[in-house]
ZAGUBA-943780 format. One line per field, with one value per residue (C-alpha): x, y, z. Coordinates in steps of 0.25 Angstrom, whole numbers, plus 2048, in hexadecimal, padded with zeros to 3 digits. Each point is the difference from the previous one (the first is absolute). Layout:
u c(X / ...)
v c(Y / ...)
w c(Z / ...)
END
This chain:
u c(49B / 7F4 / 7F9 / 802 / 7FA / 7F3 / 7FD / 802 / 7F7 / 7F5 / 800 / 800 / 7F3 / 7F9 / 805 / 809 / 808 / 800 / 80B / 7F9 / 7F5 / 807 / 807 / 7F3 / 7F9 / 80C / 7FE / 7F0 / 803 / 806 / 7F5 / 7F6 / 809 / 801 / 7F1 / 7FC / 80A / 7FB / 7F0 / 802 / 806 / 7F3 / 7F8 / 805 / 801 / 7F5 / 7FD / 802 / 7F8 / 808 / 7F6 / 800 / 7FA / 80B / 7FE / 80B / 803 / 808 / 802 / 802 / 80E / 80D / 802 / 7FA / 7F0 / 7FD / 7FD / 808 / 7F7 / 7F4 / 803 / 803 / 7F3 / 7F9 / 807 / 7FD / 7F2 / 800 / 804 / 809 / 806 / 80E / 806 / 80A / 80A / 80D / 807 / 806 / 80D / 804 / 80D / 7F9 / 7FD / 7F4 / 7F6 / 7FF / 7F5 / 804 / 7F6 / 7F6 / 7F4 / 807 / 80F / 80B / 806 / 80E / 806 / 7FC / 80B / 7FB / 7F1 / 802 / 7FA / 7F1 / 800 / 805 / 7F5 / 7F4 / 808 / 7FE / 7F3 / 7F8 / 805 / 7F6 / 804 / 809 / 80A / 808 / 809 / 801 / 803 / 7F9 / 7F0 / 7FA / 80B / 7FE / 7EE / 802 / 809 / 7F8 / 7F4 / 809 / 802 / 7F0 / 7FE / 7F1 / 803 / 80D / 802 / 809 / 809 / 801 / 7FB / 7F8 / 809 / 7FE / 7F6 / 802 / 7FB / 7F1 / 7FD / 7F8 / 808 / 800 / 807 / 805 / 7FF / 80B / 7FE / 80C / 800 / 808 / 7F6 / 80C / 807 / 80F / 808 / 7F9 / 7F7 / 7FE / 7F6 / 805 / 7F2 / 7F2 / 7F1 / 7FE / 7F1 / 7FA / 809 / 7F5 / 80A / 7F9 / 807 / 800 / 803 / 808 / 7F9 / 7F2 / 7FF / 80E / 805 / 80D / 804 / 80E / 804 / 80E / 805 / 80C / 801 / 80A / 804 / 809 / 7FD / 807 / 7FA / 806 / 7F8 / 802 / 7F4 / 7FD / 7FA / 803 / 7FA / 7F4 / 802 / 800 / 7F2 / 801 / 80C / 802 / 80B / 80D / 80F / 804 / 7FD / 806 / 7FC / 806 / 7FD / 7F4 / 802 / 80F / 806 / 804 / 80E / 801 / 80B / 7FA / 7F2 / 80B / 805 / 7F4 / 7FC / 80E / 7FE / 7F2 / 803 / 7F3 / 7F9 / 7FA / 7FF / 7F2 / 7FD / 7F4 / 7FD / 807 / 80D / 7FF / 800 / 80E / 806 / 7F7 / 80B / 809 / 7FE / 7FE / 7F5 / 7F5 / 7F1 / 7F9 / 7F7 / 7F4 / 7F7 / 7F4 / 7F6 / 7EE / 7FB / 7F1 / 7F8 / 7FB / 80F / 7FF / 7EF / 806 / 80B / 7F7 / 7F6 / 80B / 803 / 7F0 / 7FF / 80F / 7FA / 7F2 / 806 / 806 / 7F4)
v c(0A2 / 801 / 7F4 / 808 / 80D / 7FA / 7F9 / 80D / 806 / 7F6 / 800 / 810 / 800 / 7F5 / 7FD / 80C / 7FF / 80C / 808 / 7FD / 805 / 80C / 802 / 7FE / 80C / 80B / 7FA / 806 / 80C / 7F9 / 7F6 / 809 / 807 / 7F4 / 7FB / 80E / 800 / 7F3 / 806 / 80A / 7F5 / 7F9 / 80C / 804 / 7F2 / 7FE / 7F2 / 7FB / 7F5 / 7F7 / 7F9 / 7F3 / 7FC / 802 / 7FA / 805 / 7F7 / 808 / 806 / 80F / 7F8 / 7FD / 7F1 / 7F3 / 7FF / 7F4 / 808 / 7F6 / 7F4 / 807 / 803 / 7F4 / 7FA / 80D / 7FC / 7F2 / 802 / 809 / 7FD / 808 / 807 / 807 / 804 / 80B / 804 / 808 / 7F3 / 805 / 7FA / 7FB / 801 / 808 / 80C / 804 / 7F8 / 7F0 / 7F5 / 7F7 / 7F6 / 803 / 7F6 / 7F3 / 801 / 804 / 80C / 803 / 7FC / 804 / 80B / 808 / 7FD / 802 / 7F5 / 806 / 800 / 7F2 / 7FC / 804 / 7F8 / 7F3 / 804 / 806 / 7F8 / 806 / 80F / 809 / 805 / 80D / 808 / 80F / 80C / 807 / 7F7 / 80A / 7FA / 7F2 / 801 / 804 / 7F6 / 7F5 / 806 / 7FF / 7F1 / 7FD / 803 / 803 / 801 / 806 / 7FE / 80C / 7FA / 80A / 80B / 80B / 80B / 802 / 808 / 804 / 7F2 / 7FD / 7F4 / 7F8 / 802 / 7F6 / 801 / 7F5 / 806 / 7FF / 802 / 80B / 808 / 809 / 80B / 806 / 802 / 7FD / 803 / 802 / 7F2 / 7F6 / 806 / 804 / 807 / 801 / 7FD / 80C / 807 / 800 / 7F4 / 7F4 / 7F4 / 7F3 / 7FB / 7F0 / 7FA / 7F2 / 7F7 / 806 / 803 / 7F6 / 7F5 / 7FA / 7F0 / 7FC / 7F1 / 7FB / 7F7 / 7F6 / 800 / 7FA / 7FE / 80B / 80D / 80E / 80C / 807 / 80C / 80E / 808 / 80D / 7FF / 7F1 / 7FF / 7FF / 7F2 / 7FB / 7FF / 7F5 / 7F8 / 7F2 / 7FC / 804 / 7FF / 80E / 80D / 807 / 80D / 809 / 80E / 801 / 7F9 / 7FB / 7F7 / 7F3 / 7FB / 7EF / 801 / 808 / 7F7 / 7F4 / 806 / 802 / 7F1 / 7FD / 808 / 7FE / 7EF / 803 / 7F6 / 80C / 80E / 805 / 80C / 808 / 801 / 80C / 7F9 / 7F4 / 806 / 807 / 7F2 / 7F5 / 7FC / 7FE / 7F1 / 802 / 7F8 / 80D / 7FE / 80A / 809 / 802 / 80B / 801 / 809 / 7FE / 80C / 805 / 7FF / 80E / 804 / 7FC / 804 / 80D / 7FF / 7FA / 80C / 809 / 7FA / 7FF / 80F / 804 / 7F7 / 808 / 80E / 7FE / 7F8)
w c(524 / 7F7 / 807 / 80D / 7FB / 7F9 / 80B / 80B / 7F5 / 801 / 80F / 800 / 7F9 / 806 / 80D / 805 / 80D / 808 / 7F9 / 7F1 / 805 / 803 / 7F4 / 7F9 / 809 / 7FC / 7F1 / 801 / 7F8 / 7F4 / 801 / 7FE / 7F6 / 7F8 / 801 / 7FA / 7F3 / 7FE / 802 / 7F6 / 7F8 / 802 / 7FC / 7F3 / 7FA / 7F6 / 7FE / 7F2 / 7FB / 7F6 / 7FA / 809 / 80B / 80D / 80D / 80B / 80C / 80C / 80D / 805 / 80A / 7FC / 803 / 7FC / 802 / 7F6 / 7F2 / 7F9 / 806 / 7FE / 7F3 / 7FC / 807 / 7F7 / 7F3 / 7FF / 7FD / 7F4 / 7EF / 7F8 / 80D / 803 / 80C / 800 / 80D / 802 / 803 / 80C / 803 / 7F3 / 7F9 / 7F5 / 7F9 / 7F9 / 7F8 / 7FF / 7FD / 80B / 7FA / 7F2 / 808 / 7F8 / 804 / 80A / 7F9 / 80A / 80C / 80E / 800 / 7F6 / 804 / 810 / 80B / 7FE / 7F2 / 801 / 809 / 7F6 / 7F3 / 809 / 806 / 7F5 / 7F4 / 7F5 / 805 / 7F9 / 80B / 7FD / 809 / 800 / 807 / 7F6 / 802 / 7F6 / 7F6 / 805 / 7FF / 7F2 / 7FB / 806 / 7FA / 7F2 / 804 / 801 / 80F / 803 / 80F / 808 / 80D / 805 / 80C / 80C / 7F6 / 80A / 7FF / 7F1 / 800 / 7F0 / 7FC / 800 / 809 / 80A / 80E / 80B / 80C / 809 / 80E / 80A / 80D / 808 / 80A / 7FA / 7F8 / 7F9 / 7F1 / 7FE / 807 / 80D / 7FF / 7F6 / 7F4 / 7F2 / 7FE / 808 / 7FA / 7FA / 802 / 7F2 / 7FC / 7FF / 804 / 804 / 80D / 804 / 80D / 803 / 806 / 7FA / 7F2 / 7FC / 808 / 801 / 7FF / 802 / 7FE / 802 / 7F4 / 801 / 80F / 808 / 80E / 802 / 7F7 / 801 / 7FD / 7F5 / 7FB / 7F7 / 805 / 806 / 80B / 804 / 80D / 7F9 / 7FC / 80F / 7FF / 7F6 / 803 / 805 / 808 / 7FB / 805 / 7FE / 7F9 / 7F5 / 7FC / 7F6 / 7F7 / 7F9 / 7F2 / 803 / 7F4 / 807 / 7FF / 7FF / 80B / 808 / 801 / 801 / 80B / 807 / 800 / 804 / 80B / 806 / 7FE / 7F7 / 7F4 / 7F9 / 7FF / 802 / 7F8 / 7F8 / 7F2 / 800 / 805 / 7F7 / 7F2 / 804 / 803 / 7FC / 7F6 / 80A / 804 / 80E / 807 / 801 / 806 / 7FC / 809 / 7F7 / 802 / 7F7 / 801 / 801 / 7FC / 803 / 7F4 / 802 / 7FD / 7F2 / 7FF / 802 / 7F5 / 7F7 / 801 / 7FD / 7F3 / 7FC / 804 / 7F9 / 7F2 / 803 / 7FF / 7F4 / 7F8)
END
């Protein structure tokens, strides 16, 4: 049933058939209900600055658009950084160091599949998950961070950061629950907005491949992979950030007659331990060198104002 239902949601905000789009013309007046609360939000938020430098990596749509990759690609770069996200999807609460930039600090439970993901990526980084991300910038600050990396963090308007926006493209303009935006570019809001395939590029390599591979993937949005995908046997698509059972994977090789499951990093640090034959659809991510000129500056001109 919950399968069903975020996939019907997915589908109503990107691709509607006839009576979605329907639905989401009679839900116009709470739409635009919805995006002026969050406005006002917006415009009394005063932007706090907690005394480190905080870079935020999102977008304005609900849905995957490769924050977690870009990230990454972002993180990799820089000394003595942290980066700090809710932790969607975990089977936690409250604040954890998923990772102190030496060790693994938990299990992917607590730390959810994203979190996850930058412990194996970004090995020197401090991870912490947190629905509070004020709470999780200072205590990465009180375990020696210089940098944090906000993940999906353009909503909060109270912290003092460098935005950047991924853009997605949609033909529908509106907020929840009408079309697919949690929030709009606000006017007087300076945002710095990058565009796939210009200012960050994707590379996807399959690792362990085999004859006959099925798709097994955890993704929102997981059309979005066709474009990447070598030939496969089947596909398997399931909720955003699902916790993989063995028998139910077992049971999808059983099925498909396949030799491995072919899944993204996302997938494989939920079921890497297994001992399933996985090849690994790998996605790394070239990112223009402006991108991180224009980070740079930020900290020269953050360090300048307080000298």
């Amino acid at each position: 049933m919950k399968k069903s239902l975020v996939f019907w949601v997915e589908r109503y905000l990107y691709k509607p058939s006839f009576s979605q789009a329907l639905l989401s013309l009679l839900l116009l007046p709470l739409s635009y209900l919805y995006c002026f609360i969050v406005w006002i939000k917006y415009q009394r938020a005063i932007p706090k600055d907690y005394g480190i430098d905080v870079i935020s990596i999102g977008n304005l749509s609900v849905g995957g658009s490769g924050k977690t990759p870009l990230t990454t690609a972002l993180a990799l770069r820089y000394e003595n950084v942290a980066i700090v996200l809710r932790g969607y999807g975990r089977r936690s609460e409250g604040l954890h160091v998923i990772s102190n930039g030496i060790e693994i600090l938990c299990d992917v439970e607590i730390s959810g599949d994203e979190a996850m993901i930058y412990v194996q990526k970004v090995p020197h980084a401090i991870v912490i998950v947190c629905e509070k991300r004020e709470e999780g910038i200072i205590k990465a600050k009180e375990m020696g961070a210089k940098l944090v990396f906000l993940d999906d963090g353009y909503s909060k308007h109270h912290i003092k950061k460098l935005d950047i926006l991924i853009n997605v493209e949609s033909k529908n303009p509106f907020c929840l629950p009408s079309g697919p935006y949690r929030e709009k570019s606000w006017s007087g809001k300076k945002v710095t907005v990058l565009q796939d395939g210009v200012d960050f590029k994707r590379v996807v390599h399959v690792e362990n491949p085999t004859s006959k591979m099925a798709l097994v993937t955890a993704i929102a949005r997981a059309q979005r992979l066709d474009a990447y995908l070598p030939e496969v046997t089947s596909k398997h698509y399931f909720e955003d950030h699902h916790f993989f059972t063995k028998e139910e994977l077992e049971w999808i090789l059983y099925l498909d007659s396949a030799d491995s499951l072919l899944v993204t990093f996302k997938d494989y640090v939920k079921m890497k331990d297994f001992g399933i034959t996985i090849s690994l659809l790998d996605l790394k991510i070239d990112v223009d060198e402006k991108v991180f000129g224009l980070i740079d500056n930020y900290i020269k001109e953050n360090h300048a104002k307080k000298d």
